[in-house]
C-alpha positions in Angstrom: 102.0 96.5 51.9 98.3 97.3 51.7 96.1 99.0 54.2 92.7 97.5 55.4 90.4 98.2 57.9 90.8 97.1 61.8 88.8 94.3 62.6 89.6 94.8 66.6 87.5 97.1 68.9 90.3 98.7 70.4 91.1 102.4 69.8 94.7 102.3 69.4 96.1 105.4 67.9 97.6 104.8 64.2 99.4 107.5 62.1 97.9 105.7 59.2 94.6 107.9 60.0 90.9 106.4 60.2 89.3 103.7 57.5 87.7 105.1 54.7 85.3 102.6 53.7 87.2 101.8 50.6 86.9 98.3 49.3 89.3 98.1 46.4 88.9 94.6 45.4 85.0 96.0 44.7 85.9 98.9 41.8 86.3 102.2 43.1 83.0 102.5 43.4 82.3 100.1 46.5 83.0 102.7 49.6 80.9 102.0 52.8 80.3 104.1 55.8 83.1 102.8 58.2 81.5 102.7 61.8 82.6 100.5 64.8 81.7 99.5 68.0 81.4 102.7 69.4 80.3 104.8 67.0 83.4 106.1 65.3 85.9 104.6 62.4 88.1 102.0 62.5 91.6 102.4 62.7 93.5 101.7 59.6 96.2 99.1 60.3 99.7 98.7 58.5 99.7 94.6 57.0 101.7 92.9 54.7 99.8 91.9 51.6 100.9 87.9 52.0 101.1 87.5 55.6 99.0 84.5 56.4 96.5 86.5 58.1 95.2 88.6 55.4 93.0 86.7 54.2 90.9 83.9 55.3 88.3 82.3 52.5 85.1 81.2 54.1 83.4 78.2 52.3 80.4 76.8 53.0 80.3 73.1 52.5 77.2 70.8 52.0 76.8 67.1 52.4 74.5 66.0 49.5 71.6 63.7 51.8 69.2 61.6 50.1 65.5 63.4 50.2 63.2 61.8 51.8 60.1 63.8 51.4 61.1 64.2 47.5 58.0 62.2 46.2 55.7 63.3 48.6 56.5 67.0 47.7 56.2 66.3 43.4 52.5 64.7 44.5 51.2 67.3 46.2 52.7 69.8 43.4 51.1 67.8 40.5 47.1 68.1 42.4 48.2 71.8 44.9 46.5 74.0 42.5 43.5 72.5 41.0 42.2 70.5 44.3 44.7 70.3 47.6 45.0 74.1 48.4 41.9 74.1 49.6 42.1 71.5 52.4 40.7 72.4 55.5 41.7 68.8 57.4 42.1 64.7 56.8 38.8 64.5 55.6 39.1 66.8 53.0 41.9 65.0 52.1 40.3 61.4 52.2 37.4 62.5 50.0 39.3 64.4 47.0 41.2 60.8 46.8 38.1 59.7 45.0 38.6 61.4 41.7 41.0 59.9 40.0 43.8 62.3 38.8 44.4 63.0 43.1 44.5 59.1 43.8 46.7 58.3 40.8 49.3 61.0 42.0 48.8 60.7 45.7 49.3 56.5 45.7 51.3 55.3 48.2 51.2 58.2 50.5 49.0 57.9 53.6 46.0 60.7 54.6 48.2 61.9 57.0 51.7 62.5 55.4 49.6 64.4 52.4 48.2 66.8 55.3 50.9 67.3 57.4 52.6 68.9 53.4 49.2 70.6 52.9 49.4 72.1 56.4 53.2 72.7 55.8 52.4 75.0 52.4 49.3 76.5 54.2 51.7 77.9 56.6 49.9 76.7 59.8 51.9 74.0 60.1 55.2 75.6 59.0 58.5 74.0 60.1 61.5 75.6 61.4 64.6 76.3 58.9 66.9 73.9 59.6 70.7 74.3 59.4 73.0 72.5 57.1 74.4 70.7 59.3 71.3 69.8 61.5 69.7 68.0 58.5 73.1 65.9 58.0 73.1 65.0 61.5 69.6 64.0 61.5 70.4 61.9 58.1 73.1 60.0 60.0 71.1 59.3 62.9 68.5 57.8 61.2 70.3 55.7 58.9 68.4 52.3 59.2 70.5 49.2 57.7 70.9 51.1 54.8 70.2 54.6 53.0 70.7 55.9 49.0 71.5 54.1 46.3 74.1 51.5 46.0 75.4 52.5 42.2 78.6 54.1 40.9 76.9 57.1 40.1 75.1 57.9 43.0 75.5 60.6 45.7 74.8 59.0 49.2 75.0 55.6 50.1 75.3 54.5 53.6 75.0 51.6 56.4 75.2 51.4 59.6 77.1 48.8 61.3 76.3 46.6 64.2 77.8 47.1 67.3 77.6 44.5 70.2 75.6 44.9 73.4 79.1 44.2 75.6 81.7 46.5 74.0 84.9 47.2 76.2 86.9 50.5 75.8 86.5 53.7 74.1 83.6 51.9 71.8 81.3 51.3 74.9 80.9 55.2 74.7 79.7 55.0 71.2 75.9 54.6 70.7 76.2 54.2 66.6 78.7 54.1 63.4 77.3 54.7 60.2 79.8 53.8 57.4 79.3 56.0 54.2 80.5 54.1 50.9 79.3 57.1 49.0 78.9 60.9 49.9 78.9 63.8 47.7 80.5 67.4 49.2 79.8 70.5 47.5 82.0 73.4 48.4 81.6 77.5 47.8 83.1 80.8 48.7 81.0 83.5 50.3 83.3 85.5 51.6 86.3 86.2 53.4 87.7 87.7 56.4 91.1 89.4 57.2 93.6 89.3 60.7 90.8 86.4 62.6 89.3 83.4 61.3 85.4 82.6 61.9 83.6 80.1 62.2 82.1 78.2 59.4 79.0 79.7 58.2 77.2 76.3 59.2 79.0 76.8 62.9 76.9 79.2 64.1 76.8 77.7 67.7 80.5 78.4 67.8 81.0 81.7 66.1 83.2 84.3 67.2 81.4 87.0 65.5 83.9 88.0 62.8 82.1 90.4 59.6 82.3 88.6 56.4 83.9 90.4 53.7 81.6 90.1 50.2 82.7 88.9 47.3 80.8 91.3 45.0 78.8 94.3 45.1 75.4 92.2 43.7 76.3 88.3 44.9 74.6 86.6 41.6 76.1 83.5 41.8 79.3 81.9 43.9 82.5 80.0 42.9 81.8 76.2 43.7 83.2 72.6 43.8 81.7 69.4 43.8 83.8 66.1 45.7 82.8 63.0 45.8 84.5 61.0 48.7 83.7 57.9 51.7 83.5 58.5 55.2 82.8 57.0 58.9 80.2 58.5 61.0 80.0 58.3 64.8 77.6 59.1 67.8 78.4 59.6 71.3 75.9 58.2 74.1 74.3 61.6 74.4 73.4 60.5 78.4 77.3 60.2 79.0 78.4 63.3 77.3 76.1 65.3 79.5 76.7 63.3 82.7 80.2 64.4 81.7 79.6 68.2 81.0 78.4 68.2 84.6 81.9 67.3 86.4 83.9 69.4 88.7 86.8 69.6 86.2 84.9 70.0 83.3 83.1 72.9 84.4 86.4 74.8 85.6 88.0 73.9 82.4 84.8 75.4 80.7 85.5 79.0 83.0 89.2 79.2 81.7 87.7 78.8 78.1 84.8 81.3 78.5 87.7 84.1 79.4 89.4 82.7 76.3 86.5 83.2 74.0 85.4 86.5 75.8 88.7 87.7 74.7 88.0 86.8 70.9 84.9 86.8 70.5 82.7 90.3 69.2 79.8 88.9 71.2 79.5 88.1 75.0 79.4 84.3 75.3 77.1 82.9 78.8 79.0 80.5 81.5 75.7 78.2 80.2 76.7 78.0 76.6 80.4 77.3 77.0 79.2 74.5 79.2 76.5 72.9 77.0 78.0 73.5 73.6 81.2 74.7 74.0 82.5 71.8 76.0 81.3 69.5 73.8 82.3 70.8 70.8 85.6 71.0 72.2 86.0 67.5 72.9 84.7 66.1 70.5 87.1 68.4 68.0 89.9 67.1 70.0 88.8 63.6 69.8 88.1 63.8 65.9 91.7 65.0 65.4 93.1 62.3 67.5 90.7 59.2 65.0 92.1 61.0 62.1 95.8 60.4 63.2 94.8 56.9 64.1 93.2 55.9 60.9 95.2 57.8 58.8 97.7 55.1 59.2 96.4 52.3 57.7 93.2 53.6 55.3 95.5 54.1 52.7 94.8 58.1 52.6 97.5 60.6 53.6 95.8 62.3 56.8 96.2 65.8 54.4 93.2 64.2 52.7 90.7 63.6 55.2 88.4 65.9 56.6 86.4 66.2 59.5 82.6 67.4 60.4 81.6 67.9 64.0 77.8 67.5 65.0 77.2 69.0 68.4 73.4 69.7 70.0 71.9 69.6 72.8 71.2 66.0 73.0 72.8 64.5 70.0 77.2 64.6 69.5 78.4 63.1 66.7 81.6 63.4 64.0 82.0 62.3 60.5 85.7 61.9 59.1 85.5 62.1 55.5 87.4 62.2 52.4 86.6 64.0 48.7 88.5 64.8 46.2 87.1 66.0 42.5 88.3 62.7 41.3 88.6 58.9 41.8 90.8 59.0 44.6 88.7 60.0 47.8 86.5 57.1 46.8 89.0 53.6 46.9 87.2 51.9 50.2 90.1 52.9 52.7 88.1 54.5 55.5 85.2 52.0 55.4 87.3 49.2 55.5 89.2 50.9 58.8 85.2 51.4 59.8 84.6 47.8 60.0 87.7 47.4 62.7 86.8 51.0 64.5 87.0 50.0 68.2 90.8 49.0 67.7 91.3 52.3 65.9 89.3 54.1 68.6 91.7 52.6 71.6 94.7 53.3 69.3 93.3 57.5 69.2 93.2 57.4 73.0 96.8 56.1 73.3 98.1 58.8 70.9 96.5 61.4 73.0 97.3 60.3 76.6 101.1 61.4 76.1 102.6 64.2 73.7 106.4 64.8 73.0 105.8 68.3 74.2 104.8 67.4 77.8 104.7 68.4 80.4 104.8 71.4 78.9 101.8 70.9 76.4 99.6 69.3 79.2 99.9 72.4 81.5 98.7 74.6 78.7 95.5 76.7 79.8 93.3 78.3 77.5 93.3 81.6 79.7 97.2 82.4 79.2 97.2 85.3 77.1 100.8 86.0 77.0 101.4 82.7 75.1 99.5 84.2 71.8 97.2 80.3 71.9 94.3 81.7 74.1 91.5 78.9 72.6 93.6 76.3 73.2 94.0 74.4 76.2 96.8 70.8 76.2 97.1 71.2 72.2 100.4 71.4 70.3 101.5 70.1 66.6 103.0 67.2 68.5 99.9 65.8 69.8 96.5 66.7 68.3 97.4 69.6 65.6 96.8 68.2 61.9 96.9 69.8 58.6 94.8 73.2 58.5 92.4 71.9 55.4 91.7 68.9 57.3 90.5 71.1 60.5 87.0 73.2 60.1 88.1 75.1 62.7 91.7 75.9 61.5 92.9 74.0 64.9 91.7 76.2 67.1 89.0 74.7 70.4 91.2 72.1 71.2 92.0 70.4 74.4 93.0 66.6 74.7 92.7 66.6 78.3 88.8 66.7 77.5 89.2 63.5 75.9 92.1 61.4 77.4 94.1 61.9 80.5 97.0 63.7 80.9 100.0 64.2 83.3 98.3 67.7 84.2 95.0 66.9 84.3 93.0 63.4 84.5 89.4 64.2 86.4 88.3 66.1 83.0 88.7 63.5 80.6 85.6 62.1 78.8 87.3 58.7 78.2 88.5 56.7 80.8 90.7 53.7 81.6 87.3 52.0 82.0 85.3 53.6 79.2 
């Protein structure tokens, strides 16, 4: 057994005494000042050294996107120095394309674009860090026809596929399907966490405020992966999803999961958030696991080997389902092929969630019953919507079918409908 510090802010008494700071997996030399919550140590807490809650890894996963503004970056770099860092505005920039070294690097790029970087570097025109995943969403969403490089060895090649003005059932809701023949995933370790699980790092919106542990005293570098895989991308009708977020059920469904997150979360969590990202994120989890059970049955892949990545903002919902592996095998054509045919396989997801093995039973789940130990989940069980833990970013945890799908318990909430 091994002793490690309480993560919980509770000040139950332990004969074990108060945490140290030690960090043996650091060299003996790695104490830190142990101080919680309110102002005193932790507890130390008796844990077996394999349970399945003593560690949790945290990785960090990347979808490698093709760069747009790659060339117009390299252009600016090769002139910056010697005549561009100077630019005051557009006119500056039109008359410095008269010598010839700026116009031979700068053809093919407008005034404009060539400011708008010059501005960028000069900091008054400075954009707003976006997150990993934000940049991948906004990728997918502005997929034309096509995007990357069609060849064996590239990293990103996608298209999106045609959908028809009438569309019947669960694909009316849809508003776009990108089908990736080629994506690239790169993986990494920064840390890890014992007795709760957080968020991914690029899950911010989501968190439940859980300290990373580090993985060295100077982080220098980090252990990583590379996979190479296919996928299917999809986008809600962001109108609907909000018109949705705004129904009686929805909202007292969202209450019950506020006092669930409260409960597990380090940091208070507003009515307003659980509503406009919560909620969303929620469904749209449930409805992911749901399409992965669906197409997991003819794509050829075992549904072990698919992953999932869910896009929610305010104003833009989407998921990709994925699959990698470091060799050949993620990349044989199964889930575009299943991508072509994706309303069928969309209809099919509803059906498996509309009725579990475990119901009524499952269906009457609420996320706010403490006693049962599940307190973020609401009508979610292994027989319905619970898949393998590597496939889940969240570890199957903020799941409710009844979000998606009707259910014997509860049918106003359901963001698909017999008509959708």
């Amino acid at each position: 057994m091994s002793l490690v510090r309480l993560q919980s802010t509770s000040e139950e008494r332990s004969v074990l005494g108060e945490c140290q700071g030690d960090r043996p997996w650091l060299g003996p030399i790695a104490r830190e000042i142990c101080i919680g919550p309110t102002g005193k140590p932790h507890r130390n807490k008796l844990l077996i050294r394999h349970a399945s809650n003593a560690y949790f890894p945290v990785v960090e996963r990347a979808i490698s996107i093709p760069d747009h503004d790659e060339r117009l970056r390299k252009a600016v770099d090769a002139v910056w120095d010697d005549f561009l860092s100077v630019a005051e505005s557009v006119a500056d920039i039109k008359r410095e394309r008269k010598k010839q070294r700026v116009h031979a690097a700068l053809e093919g790029l407008t005034d404009l674009e060539v400011w708008a970087e010059c501005e960028r570097r000069q900091g008054a025109g400075a954009e707003i860090q976006r997150g990993l995943k934000e940049v991948e969403h906004d990728t997918f969403l502005s997929v034309p026809d096509e995007l990357g490089d069609d060849k064996p060895e590239g990293d990103f090649y996608a298209r999106r596929l045609p959908l028809g003005a009438k569309r019947k059932g669960a694909i009316a809701s849809v508003e776009r399907v990108v089908l990736a023949h080629r994506l690239r995933e790169v993986l990494t370790e920064i840390g890890f966490t014992r007795f709760e699980s957080p968020a991914l790092p690029v899950d911010s919106e989501v968190d439940l405020g859980v300290r990373l542990a580090a993985l060295a005293l100077e982080t220098r570098w980090l252990p990583a992966i590379e996979n190479r895989g296919e996928g299917i991308f999809l986008a809600l009708d962001a109108e609907k999803v909000k018109d949705w977020t705004t129904r009686p059920a929805v909202k007292q469904r969202a209450l019950e999961f506020q006092n669930a997150v409260q409960s597990t979360s380090k940091h208070p969590t507003s009515l307003e958030r659980i509503e406009q990202i919560y909620m969303p994120y929620i469904m749209l989890h449930s409805f992911s696991h749901l399409l992965l059970t669906a197409i997991a049955l003819e794509c050829g892949y075992a549904a072990a080997s698919i992953r999932e990545r869910i896009y929610v903002r305010d104003g833009a919902y989407g998921l990709l389902l994925y699959t990698g592996t470091p060799d050949a095998e993620g990349t044989l054509g199964g889930l575009v092929l299943v991508g072509r045919r994706i309303a069928r396989h969309l209809d099919a997801a509803l059906e498996l969630g509309r009725l579990c093995s475990n119901d009524p039973v499952c269906a009457q789940h609420k996320p706010n019953q403490l006693h049962e130990g599940r307190i973020i989940h609401g009508a979610a069980c292994h027989g319905c919507i619970l898949i393998a833990e590597p496939s889940c970013e969240r570890r199957n945890e903020l799941l409710d079918r009844s979000l998606v799908v009707p259910t014997v318990d509860l049918a106003d909430a359901a963001f698909f409908t017999e008509g959708s």
